[in-house]
N, C-alpha and C positions, 0 to 999 in steps of 0.2 A: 474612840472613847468619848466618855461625854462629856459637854462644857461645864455642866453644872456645877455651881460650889456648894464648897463642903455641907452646907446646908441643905442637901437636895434629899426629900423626904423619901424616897424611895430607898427599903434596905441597900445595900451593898450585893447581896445575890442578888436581886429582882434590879438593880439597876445592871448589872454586867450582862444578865440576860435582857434586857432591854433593850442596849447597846447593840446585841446582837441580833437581836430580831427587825428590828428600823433599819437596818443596815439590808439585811436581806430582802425586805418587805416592802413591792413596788406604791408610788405616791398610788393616789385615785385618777380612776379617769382610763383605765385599760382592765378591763372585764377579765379578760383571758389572764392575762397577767397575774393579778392579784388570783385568780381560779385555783393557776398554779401553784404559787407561792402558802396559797390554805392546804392544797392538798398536798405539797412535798412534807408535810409536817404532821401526817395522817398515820405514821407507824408507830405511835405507842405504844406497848400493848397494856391492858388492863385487865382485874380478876378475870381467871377463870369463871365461866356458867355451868349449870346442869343443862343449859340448852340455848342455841340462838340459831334463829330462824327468819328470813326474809317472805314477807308475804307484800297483796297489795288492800290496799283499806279503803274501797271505795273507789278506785284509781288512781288511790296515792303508795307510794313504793314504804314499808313498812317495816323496821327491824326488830326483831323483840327478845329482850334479853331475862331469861327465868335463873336466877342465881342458885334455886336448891327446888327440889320436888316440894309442891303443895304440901303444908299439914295437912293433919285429918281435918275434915272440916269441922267448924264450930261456929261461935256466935258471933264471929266476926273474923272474914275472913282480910288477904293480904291486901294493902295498898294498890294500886295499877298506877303508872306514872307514863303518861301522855311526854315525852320531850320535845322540846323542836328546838331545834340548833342554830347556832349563831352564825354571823358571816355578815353583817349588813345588810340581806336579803336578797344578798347575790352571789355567795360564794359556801362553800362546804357541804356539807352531809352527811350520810351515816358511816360513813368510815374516819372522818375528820373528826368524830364525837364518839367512836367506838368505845375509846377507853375509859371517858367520861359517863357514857351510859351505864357500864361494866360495874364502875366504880359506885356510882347514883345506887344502882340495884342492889348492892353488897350491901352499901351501907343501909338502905333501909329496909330490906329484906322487900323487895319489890318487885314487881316484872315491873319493865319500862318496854314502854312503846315507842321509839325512834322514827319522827316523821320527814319524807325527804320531800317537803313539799315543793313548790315550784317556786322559780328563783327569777329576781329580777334581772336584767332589764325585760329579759322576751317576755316575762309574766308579771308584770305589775301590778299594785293594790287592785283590785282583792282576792288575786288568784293564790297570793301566801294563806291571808288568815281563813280563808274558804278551805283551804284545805287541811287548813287546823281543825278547824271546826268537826271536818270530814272525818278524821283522825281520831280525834275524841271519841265522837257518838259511835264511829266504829268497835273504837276499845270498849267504852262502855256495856255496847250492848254485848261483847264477847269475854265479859271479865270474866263468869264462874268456871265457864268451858278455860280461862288460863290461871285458875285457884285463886283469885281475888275478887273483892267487895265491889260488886258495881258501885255502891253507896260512896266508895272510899278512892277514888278516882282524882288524881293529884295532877294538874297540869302545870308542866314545867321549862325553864328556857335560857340560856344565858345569850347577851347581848340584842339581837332583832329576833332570837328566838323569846327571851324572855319579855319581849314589845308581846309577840304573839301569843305568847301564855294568857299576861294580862289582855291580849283585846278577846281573846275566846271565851276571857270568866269574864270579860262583860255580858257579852252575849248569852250565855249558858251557864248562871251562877247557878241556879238551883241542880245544876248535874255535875259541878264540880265540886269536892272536898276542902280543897286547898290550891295554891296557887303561890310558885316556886321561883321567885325571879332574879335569876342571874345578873346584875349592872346592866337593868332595861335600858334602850333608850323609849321615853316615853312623852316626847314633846319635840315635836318637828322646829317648832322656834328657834331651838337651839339657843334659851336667852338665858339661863341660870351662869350662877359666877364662876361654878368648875370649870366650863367650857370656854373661858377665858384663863384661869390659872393654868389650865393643863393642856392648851390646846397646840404645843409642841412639846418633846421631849420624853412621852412617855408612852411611846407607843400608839395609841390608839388617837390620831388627832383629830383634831376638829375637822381640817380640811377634807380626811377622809368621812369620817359621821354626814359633813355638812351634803356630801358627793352620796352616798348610801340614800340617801333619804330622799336625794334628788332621783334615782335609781324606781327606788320604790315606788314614788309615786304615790298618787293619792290627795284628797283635800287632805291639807293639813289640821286643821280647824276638828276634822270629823274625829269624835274619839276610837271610832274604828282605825286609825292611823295612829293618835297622838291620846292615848287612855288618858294623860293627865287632864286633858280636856274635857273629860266627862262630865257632863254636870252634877250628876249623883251616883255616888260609890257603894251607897246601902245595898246591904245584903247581898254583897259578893264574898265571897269564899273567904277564909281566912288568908293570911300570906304571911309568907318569909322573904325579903329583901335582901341579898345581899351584894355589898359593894363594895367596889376599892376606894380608897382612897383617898388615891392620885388616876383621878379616869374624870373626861368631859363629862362622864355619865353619871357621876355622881350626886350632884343636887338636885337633877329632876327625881333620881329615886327616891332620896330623902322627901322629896315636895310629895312624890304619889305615895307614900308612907305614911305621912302624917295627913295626908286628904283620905286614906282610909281608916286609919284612928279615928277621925274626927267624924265618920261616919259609923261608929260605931262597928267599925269590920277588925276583929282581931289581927294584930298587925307586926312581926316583928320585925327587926331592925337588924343585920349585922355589917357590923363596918369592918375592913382587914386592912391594917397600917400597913403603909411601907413595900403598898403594892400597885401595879399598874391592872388596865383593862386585859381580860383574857386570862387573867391567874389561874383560875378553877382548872385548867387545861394541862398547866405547867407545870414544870418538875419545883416548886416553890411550898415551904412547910405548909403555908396558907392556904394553897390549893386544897390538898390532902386534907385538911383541917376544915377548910366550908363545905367539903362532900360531905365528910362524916358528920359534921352538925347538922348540914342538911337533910339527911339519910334518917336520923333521930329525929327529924323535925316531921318528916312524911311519916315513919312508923308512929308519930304519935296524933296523925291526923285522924278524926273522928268522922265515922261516916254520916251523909244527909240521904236524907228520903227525897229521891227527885219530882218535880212537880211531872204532870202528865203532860204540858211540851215546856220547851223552851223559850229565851226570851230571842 
């Protein structure tokens, strides 16, 4: 059980399920270990599809989940959603994210694109966001052959997936739509105040984030690793942010939020009380509840005319 007193801001579900996952869930510092402990927790299942298919995207291993047959075409056709999955950038994949993918698709009437890109330690910064990148311009150039808007092309992420959503629409803002980020982490410093209030007890700790990132590798400084460091955010895609909490990762999101406001990029916000890192995932109301706001938030994303390359 947990020490915490009665003042412990985590609901009462999402702390007994917390309890129980820390329990199960080895420290940092053993690869394999922690490999395991992501994937014994890969059998959810999630909506049914009208179709799901493994391909590869450039030589990246590829999932892609179509929730119902194409409409007729018209002037505007489906969304396409780019994912890339979370894990610290060392652990999970497309089966660990099957049912969140599933769910992602339903709710926005989308194909999503599930990328298994390459995982630290053996592949270290930049063999992750290279092969986001890979992933993307793959999807894109093959939207209408899968009945969606090349125009409308959503890259999305939670945890060190949602790091690489945002570092792909730095790079390639004029060919992305929108840009979908799960409780990024997006600042190798690790200096914001969550990461002190919450960096035991709630699942996802500091000492683990502090250990991923060491994993990952990479200048920290470079926004290709840590997007809050960018120095200018103009005219990247719009975005949805959403966060817990009670998660270390919470005030950098908030900071890379409001450093896109303030850059004139369409920005929203959602914050979800009384939950810890990883919820989207879990059997918690909140979960169920950030997919479908998020699933209405991609169907309502408006397509852009991509410039002739990228940045």
């Amino acid at each position: 059980m947990s020490d915490l007193s009665t003042t412990d801001p985590l609901s009462p579900e999402a702390r007994r399920l917390c309890d129980v996952m820390k329990a199960a869930f080895p420290g940092p510092g053993d690869t394999q270990a922690l490999r395991a402990a992501a994937a014994s927790g890969a059998g959810r299942a999630g909506p049914a599809m009208a179709s799901v298919s493994d391909t590869v995207a450039g030589g990246v291993p590829v999932r892609i989940y179509d929730p119902a047959p194409a409409p007729a075409p018209g002037p505007e056709g489906r969304p396409l959603v780019v994912f890339l999955h979370g894990g610290g950038w060392v652990m999970c994949g497309l089966d660990t994210h099957d049912a969140t993918c599933r769910s992602l698709a339903v709710a926005a009437g989308a194909v999503v694109v599930s990328a298994d890109y390459r995982l630290a330690p053996e592949h270290p910064w930049p063999a992750a966001p290279d092969d986001a990148l890979t992933v993307l311009l793959w999807a894109r150039n093959r939207a209408r052959a899968l009945g969606c808007d090349p125009g409308r092309v959503v890259l999305a992420g939670d945890s060190s997936g949602g790091n690489l959503a945002a570092v792909t629409a730095l790079r390639a803002p004029g060919l992305v739509a929108g840009q979908l980020l799960f409780y990024p982490p997006l600042d190798a410093s690790m200096e914001s105040a969550s990461v002190e209030r919450y960096a035991e007890g709630y699942f996802h700790t500091a000492a683990h984030m502090a250990w991923y990132w060491d994993q990952y590798g990479g200048d920290p400084e470079h926004p290709y690793v840590s997007p809050l460091r960018a120095p200018d955010l103009a005219g990247r895609p719009p975005a949805l942010v959403v966060l817990a909490d009670c998660d270390v990762l919470r005030d950098e999101g908030l900071a890379y939020a409001r450093r896109l406001a303030a850059a004139g990029v369409d920005c929203t916000v959602q914050i979800h009380p009384g939950v810890f890192h990883g919820f989207l995932g879990l059997p918690l109301p909140a979960g169920a509840a950030a997919l479908r706001a998020a699933g209405a938030w991609v169907a309502g994303v408006q397509g852009v005319i991509p410039p002739a390359s990228q940045a």
